[in-house]
N, C-alpha and C positions, 0 to 999 in steps of 0.2 A: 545293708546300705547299698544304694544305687549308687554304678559306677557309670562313669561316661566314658572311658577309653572302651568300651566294647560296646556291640549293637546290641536294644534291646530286643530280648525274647519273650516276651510273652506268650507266647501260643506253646509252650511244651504240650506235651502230647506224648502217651508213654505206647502209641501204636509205633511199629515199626516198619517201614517204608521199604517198600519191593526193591531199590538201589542196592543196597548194603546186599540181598538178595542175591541181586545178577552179579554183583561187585565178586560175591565169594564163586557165584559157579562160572565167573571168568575166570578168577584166579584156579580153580582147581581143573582147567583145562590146560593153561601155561605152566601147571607145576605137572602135571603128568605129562607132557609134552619135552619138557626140561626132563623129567627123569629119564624119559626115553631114552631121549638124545644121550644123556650121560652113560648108559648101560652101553651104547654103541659107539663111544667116544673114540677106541681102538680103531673101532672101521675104518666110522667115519674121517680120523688122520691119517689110516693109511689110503683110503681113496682120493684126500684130498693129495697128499705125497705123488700118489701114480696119475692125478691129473695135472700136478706141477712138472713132473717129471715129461709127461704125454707132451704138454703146450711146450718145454723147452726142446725137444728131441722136433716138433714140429718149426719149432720159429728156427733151428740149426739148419731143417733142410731145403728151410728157404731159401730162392737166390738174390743177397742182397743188391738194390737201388740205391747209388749214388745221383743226389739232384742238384743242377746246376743252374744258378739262378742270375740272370743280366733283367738290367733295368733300361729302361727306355723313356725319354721324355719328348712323349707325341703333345705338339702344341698346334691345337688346331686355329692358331694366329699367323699365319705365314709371313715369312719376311717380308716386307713392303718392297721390293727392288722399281718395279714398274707402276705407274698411273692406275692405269686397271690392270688387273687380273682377267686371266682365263676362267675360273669358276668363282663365283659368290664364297668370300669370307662367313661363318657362322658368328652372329652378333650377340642372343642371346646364351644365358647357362646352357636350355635342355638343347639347342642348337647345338653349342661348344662340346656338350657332353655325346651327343650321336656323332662326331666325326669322330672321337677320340673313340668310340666303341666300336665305328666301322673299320679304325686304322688297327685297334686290336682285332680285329678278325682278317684283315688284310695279311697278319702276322701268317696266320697258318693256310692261305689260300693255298690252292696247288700251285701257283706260278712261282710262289717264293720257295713250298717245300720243295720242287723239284732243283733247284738250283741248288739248293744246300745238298738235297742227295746226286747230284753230280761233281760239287764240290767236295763231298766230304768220302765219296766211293761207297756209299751206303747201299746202291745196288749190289754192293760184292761185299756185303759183312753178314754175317750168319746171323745178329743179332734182329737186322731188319727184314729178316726173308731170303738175302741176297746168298750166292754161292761163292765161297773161298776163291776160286779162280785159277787156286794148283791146288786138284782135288787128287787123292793119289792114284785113280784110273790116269788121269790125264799125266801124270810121273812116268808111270810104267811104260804108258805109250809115248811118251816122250823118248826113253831110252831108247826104246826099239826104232826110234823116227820117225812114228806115227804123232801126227797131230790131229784133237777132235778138230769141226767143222766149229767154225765161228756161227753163232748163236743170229736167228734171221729177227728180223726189224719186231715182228709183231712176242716172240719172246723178249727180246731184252724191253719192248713198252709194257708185259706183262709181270717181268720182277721189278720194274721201277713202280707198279704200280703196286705192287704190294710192297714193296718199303715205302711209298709213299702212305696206304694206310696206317702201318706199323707206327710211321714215324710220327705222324698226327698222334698216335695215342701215347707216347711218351711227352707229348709237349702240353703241358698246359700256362692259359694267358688269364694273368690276374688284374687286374683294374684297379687302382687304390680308391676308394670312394672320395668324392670329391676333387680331384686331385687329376694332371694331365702324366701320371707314372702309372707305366705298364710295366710289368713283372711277366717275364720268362721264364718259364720253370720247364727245363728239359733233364728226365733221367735215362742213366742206362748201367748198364753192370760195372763199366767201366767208368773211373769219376772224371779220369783224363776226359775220356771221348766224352761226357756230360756238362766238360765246360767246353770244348770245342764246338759243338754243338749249339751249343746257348749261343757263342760266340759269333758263330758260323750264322746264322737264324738270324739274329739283327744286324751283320753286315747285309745278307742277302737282301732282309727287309728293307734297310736305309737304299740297296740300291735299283730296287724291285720302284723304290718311289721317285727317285732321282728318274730312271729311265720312263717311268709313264705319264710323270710331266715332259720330260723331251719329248714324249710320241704325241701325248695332247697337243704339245707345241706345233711340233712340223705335221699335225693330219689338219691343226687349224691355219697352218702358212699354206700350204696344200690347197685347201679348200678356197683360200682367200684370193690366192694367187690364180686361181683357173678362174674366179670370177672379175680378175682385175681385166682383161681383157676386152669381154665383155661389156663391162661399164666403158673403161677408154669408146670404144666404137659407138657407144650412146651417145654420149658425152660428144666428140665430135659431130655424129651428125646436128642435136642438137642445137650447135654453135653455127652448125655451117648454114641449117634453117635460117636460125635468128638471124646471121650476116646478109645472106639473098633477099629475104624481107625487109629488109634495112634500105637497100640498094635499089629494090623494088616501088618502093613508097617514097622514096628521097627522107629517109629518116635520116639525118645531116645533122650534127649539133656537138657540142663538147662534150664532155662526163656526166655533167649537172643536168642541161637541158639543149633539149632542137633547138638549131637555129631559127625557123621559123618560129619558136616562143620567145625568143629572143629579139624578132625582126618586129611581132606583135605589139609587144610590151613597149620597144621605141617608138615606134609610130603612136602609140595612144598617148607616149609624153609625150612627143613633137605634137599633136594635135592638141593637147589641152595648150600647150604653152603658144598655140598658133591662135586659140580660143582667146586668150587671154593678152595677145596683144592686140588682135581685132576688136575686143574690145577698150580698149587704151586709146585706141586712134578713131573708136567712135566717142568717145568719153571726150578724146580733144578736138574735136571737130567738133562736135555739140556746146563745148564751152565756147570756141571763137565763134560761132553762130550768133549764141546768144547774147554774146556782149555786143556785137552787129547790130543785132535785135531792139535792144533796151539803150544803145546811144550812148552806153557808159564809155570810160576811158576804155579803147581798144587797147591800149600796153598795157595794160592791167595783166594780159595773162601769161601765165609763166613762159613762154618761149620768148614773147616779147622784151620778158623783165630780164631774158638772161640772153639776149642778142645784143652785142654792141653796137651797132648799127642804131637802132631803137636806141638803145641810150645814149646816142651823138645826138641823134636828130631831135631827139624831144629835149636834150641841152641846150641846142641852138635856140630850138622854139621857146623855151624859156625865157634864153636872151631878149629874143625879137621881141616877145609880147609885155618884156619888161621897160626896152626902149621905145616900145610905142604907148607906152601907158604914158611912159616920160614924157615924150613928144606931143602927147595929147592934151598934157597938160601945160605946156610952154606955146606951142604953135596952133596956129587955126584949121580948122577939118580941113581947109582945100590946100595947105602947105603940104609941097614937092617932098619935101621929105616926109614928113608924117604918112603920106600917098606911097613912098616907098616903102617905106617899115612897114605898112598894112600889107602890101604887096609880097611881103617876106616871109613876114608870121603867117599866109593864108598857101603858099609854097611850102612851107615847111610842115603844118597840118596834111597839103594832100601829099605829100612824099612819106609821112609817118602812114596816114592810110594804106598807102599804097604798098609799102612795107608790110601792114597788120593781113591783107590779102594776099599777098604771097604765103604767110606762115596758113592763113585759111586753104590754099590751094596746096599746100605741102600736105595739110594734116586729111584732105579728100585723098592725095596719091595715097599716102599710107593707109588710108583706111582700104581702097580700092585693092593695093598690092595681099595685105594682110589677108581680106574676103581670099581672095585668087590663093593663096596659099594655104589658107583651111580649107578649101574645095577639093586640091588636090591631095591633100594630106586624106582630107574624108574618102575620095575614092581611093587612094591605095587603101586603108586601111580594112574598106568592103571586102576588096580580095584579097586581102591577108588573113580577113576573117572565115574567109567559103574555103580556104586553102587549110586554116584552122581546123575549122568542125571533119574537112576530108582525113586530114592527121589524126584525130580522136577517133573515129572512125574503125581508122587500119592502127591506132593504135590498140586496140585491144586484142587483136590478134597479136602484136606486137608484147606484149605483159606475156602474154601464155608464152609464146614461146620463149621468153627472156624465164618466165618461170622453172619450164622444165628443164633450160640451160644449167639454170642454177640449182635446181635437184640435183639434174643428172654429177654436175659438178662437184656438190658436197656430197655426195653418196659415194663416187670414187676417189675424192679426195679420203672419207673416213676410211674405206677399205684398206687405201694403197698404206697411210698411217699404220692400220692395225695390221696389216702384211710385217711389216717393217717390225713393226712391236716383237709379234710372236716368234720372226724368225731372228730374232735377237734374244727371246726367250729359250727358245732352243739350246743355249747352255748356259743358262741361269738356272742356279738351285736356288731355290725358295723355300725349300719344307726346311722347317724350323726343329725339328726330329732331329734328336741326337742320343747317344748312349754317355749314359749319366753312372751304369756302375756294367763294369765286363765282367762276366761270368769265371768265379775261379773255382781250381778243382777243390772240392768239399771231399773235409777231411773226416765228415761222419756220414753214417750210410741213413737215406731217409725210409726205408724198408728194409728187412721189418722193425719193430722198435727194440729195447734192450730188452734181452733176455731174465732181466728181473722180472718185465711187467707181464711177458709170456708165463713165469712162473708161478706169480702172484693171482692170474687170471685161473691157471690152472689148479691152481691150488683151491681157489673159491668155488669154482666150479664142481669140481671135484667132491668138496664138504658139503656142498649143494645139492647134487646128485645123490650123493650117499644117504645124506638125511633124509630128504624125500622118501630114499626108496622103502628106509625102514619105516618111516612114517606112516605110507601105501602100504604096508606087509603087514604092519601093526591090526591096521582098520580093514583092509580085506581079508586077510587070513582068520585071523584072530576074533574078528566080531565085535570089537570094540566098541561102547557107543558112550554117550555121554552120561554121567550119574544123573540119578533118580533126585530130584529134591526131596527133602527129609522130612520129617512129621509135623517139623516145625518151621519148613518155610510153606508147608500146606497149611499150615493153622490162620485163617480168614484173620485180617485186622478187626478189631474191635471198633464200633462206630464211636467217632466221635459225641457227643454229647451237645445236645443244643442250650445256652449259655439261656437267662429270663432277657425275653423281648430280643433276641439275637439268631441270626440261623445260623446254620450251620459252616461251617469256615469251609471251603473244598481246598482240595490238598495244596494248590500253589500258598494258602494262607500260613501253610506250616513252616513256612520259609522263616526268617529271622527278617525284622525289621530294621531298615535301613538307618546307617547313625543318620541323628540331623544333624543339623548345621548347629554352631553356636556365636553369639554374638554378644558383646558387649556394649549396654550402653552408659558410657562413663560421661561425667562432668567437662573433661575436654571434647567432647563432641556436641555440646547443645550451648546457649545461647539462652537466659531468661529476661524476660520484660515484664512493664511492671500492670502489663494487663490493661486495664481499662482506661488509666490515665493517658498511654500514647497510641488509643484506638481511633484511627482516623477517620473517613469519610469514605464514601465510594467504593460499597463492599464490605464483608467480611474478609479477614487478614486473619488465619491461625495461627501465623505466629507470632500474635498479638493480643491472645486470648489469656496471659497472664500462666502460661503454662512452660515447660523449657523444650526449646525445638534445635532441629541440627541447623548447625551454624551455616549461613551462606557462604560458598563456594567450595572446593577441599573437596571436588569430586573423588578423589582416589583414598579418600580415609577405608581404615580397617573397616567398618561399620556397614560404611555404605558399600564394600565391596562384599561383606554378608550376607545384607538383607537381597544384593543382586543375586547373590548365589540362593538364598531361600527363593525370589521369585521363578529362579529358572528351574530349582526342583518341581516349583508348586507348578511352573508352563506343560513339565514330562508329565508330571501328574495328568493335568488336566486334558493331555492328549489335543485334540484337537479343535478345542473348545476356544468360540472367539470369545467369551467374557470369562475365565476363571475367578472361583471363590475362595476366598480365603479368610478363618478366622482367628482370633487372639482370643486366647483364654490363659488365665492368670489366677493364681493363688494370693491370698491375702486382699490387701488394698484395693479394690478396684481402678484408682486413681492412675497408678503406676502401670496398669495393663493398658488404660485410657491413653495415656503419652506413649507410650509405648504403636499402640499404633495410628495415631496421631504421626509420629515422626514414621513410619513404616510409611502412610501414605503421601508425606510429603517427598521422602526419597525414591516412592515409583514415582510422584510425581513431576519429579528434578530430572527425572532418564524420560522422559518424553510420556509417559502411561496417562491417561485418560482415570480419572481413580473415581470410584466413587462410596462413599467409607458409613457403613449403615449402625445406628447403633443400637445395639441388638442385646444388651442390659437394660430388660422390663425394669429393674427392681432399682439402681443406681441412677440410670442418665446421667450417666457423668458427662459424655461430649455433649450432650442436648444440652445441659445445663449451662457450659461454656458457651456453646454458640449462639444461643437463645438467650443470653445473659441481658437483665433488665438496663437501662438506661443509655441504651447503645447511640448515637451521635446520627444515624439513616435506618429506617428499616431494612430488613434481610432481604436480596433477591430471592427470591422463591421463583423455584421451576416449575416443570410439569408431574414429577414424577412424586407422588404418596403413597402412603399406606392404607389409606381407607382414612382417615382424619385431616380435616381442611385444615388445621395447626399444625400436623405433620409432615409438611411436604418438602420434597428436597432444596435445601438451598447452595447457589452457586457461589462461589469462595471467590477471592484473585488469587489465588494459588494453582490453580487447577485443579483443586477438590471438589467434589460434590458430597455437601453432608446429607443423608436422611434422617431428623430426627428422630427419635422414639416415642410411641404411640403412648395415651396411656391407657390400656386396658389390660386383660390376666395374661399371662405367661402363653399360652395355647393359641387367644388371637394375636398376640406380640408375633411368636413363629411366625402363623400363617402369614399375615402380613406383607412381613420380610421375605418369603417366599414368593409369593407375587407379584411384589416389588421385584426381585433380581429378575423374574422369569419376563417380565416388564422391560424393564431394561435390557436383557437380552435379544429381545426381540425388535425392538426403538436400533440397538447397534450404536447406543453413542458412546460406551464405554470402555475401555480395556480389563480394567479390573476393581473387583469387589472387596473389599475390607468390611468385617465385620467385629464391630469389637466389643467381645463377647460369645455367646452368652456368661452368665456368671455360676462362679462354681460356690455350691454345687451343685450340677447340673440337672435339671427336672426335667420329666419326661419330655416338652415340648421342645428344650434345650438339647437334647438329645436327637430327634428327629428334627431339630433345624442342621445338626451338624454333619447327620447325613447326607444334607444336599449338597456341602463345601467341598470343596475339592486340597485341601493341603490346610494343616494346623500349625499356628505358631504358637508355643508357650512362652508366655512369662514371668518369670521368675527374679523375685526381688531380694538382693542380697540381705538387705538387714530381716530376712528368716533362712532357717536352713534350709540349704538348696535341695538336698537331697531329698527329706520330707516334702517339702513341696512338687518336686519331681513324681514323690510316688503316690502325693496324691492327685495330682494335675493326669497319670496313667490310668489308676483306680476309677478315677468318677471319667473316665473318657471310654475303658470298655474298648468294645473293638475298634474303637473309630483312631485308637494309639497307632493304627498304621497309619494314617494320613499326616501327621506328625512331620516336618519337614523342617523345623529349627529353633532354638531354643534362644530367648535373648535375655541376659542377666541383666538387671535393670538396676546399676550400681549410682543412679541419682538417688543424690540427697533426699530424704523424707522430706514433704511440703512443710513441715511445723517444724521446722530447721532451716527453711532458705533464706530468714533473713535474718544474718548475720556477716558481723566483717571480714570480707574479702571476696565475697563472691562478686561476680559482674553482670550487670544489668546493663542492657541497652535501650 
């Protein structure tokens, strides 16, 4: 009985395979190597013993290093105390990060190691080079009252300078990555003198930087100051130019402007407004002309209307010419009186005249005075203007010099500032360096390490050694070589045998085949319709062919997460092939292997695939018969792609299927065909992948050489027959092609001549 929890094997083969071979004469190389070693087990612990022993007796005569470790926090952000700064603050990271790598290396320059080795007497310590200082020559001669000669200049700068090497090679400076902490790491025999040290090293450092900001300070107060002098004497002359020039040109005037721009600009309003009463007083001189002129009322015009005088006198005459109207009409033209009134009213006209001519000879003065005073306003204003253009002139000499007045002035204005700054920097600390952990005496020695690991080192060594050497002693002396293979791993494999119409398998075939997949497809995963009744317009619709399909949406079912797993076996299969083949072959029914992939290609074609599903059962046409079904509601879109028969040609779905229906002619041109057709489509690139369903079992020669060309098999397998029989004969009639084999689906729908009954559902 065929089981499924194991891969199947088919391909036994009772040759025996060179592995198992080399397998045995490795092993019998590690088992005589192993017995060696066992025969000299003695030795080899006691040379491991005397090389534990060796490495402990060497790490005793060691002399041990106490390390003394101070932290430091270099921020290369400096306090803000002042405006600007002496040197440019660093802005970015890798900025930030090179001042923090150049103040650790500032750490060990000479200028700071020498302070710490005159603070700390390092010239006079034996450890850094230096000498004791009461040596005991210099005792003896003591006693007797001799004293040596004190040490000349160029000796003692010779043991400072080798405790200055010395001392450089005890200190090293760590950098925390990322991070503005520098690590101190100074050793020496003594753990005391390795925190003092530490300690000693970044006071000097903190004050090695305090003082070279002060020097920066006073060499730039320095510098500023020798040029303030300088500037002042520019700056003066300067001023004392621009004054003389001043004085010279009559340049005269407030802050804003010359007085002659000021003297200009008056006269040119006094001159319009001298314009503009000249004309006022021709304007009224033309008006009393012309009322003269035309005989009109002479008080008609305004000086008249508003002179009292004028308005008595034309009263009077009112009166008069109203009493003589009287009189003219009571008394006779040569009546004394009426002879008077005439006489009144004709006085009183020439006195209004006589009046209306004076305002005429008033309004000529004015006109006459007003000319005379824009005449004169016009000549000054000539030479205000020649005196003008001569100012503009020597004005521009006048700009330059006021120019470099005020160079010279703000250049020693900035300087005398920045004097003032630096030399008030001069005891400002600014570095933002401080000690964040001070170096304490370490209670364990960092050289050499415990004498377990000296042990343990030695001991391995040791057994190492040993072994080795019997090893070497074994195979040189001895002549040792490798065994002979036996009579029977000389014995040549036997050929395999070539199967009817099959070649021959080469060795990778003797592998074991890979489990396939399995899949179920159950009643809660499809969906049936009632076929032809709700087959609508506009298209073929599969899943409206009256067959049962997977249910719309419920991407993550068990099912559909199978058939993905068969297609990505069948993609490794197919290597690198843009259209992969794949087909279904199935026992019993045809029908059930039909739906079966039917729903296969509607779930590649629910994950995006291009499908195109060929039916490839000469003898059944079950999908052909489906799609092609008579009395349809619109013809089939028919494509470009056939098999050699103008009835056969592929039709386009709304699904995103492409069906090819089946030809009808014999089994042999059915294959070719279909072969043509894929290698067609292949070539065109409109598809992802190929479904074939079928051929049908069991399998005839042409069915056989079509499944050749496929790249991955799925079986179908229908629960109401035994699964196992059908398994082994779904193997049987497949022959070597059981390797392509990639997934099995139990096809546990109901039989068609069962589905209508109560309870199932229909949409």
């Amino acid at each position: 009985m065929l089981d499924y929890s194991q891969p199947i094997d088919r391909a036994r083969n009772p040759t025996v395979s060179e592995a198992p071979r080399q397998k045995s004469e490795a092993s019998f190389n590690v088992l005589e190597l192993v017995s060696l070693l066992w025969r000299r087990k003695i030795a080899i612990a006691s040379a491991a013993l005397i090389g534990a022993c060796l490495a402990v007796t060497i790490g005793k005569s060691l002399t041990p290093r106490y390390t003394a470790t101070a932290q430091l926090y270099v921020d290369p952000r400096e306090l803000q105390l002042v405006d600007r700064e002496l040197t440019p603050r660093a802005q970015d990271v890798s900025g930030m990060s090179m001042v923090v790598e150049s103040q650790a290396r500032l750490i060990t320059s000479n200028s700071v190691l020498l302070q710490v080795i005159q603070q700390a007497g390092l010239d006079k310590d034996p450890e850094f080079g230096g000498g004791d200082g009461k040596t005991l020559t210099s005792s003896l001669l003591g006693l007797i009252g001799l004293h040596l000669r004190a040490p000349s200049a160029a000796e003692t700068r010779e043991v400072q300078l080798a405790a200055l090497d010395a001392l450089n090679k005890h200190i090293t400076i760590r950098k925390t990555e990322k991070s503005f902490i520098v690590d101190i790491e100074v050793w020496s025999i003594d753990p005391a003198k390795a925190a003092m040290l530490a300690n000693t090293l970044t006071n000097a450092y903190l004050s090695e930087s305090r003082n070279s900001q002060a020097l920066a300070a006073r060499r730039a107060t320095s510098e500023l100051s020798g040029r303030l002098k300088e500037l002042r004497e520019r700056l003066r002359n300067a001023e004392t130019a621009l004054a003389t020039y001043k004085a010279q040109n009559n340049f005269v005037g407030t802050q804003d402007s010359l007085i002659s721009d000021q003297q200009l600009s008056s006269s040119n309003q006094r001159l319009s407004a001298a314009r503009a009463a000249t004309m006022d007083a021709q304007a009224r001189l033309d008006q009393i002309e012309a009322n003269k002129r035309t005989a009109a009322d002479a008080g008609a015009i305004p000086e008249a209307l508003q002179s009292p005088t004028i308005a008595n006198l034309r009263a009077q005459y009112a009166d008069a010419r109203k009493k003589y109207a009287e009189q003219t009409a009571e008394l006779g033209p040569r009546h004394p009186a009426l002879r008077q009134t005439e006489k009144q009213v004709e006085d009183l006209k020439r006195t209004i005249n006589e009046e209306i001519e004076r305002f005429a000879l008033s309004a000529k003065n004015d006109l006459t005075r007003a000319r005379d005073y824009e005449a004169s306003l016009n000549r000054a204003l000539e030479v205000q203007k020649r005196q003008s253009v001569q100012l503009s002139q020597a004005a521009v000499r006048l700009r330059e010099l006021e120019r470099e007045a005020e160079a010279s002035r703000d250049v020693y204005q900035s300087f005398l500032k920045r004097s003032r700054e630096t030399e008030e920097q001069e005891t400002l600390n600014t570095s933002a360096a401080r000690v964040i952990g001070e170096a304490t005496v370490p209670q364990r020695r960092s050289f050499p390490p415990a004498m377990s690991l000296f042990a343990m080192i030695g001991f391995i060594f040791g057994a190492l050694a040993a072994a080795s050497w019997f090893v070497a002693a074994e195979h040189l002396f001895n002549g040792a070589s490798a065994p002979e293979p036996s009579r029977r791993d000389r014995t040549p494999a036997p050929e395999v045998t070539k199967a009817e119409g099959e070649a021959a398998a080469p060795p990778a075939a003797l592998a074991l085949v890979e489990k396939p997949l399995i899949a179920r497809l159950q009643e809660a995963d499809v969906i049936r319709t009632l076929g032809a009744i709700l087959a609508t317009g506009g298209g073929v619709d599969l899943t409206r062919i009256g067959w049962p399909t997977l249910r719309p949406g419920f991407p993550l079912t068990t099912l559909l997460n199978a058939l993905r797993d068969m297609r990505a076996a069948m993609a490794r299969r197919a290597g690198d092939k843009t259209m992969p083949v794949m087909a279904l072959v199935g026992a019993g029914d045809t029908t059930g292997r039909s739906v079966t992939a039917l729903n296969f290609a509607l779930a590649a074609a629910r994950d995006g695939s291009r499908v195109l599903m060929i039916d490839a059962d000469h003898q059944a046409h079950t999908i052909t018969n489906k799609v092609n079904r008579p009395g349809k509601s619109e013809p089939a879109k028919l494509g470009w792609l056939s098999i050699g028969s103008k009835a056969a040609r592929e039709i386009k779905t709304i699904n995103g299927i492409s069906v090819l229906p089946a030809t009808e002619s014999d089994a042999g041109k059915a294959a070719d065909a279909i072969r043509k057709a894929i290698a067609q489509a292949r070539s065109a690139g409109g598809y992802d992948l190929v479904i074939l369903d079928g051929p049908a079992m069991p399998l005839s020669a042409a069915g056989r050489k079509l499944l050749d060309g496929v790249d991955a098999l799925v079986a179908v397998l229908p629960t109401s027959l035994d699964i196992n029989d059908s398994m082994e004969e779904i193997l049987t009639a497949l022959g070597g092609a059981e390797r392509k084999l990639v997934g099995v689906v139990l096809d546990e729908l109901t039989p068609a001549t069962q589905t209508r009954q109560r309870g199932k559902q229909y949409a």
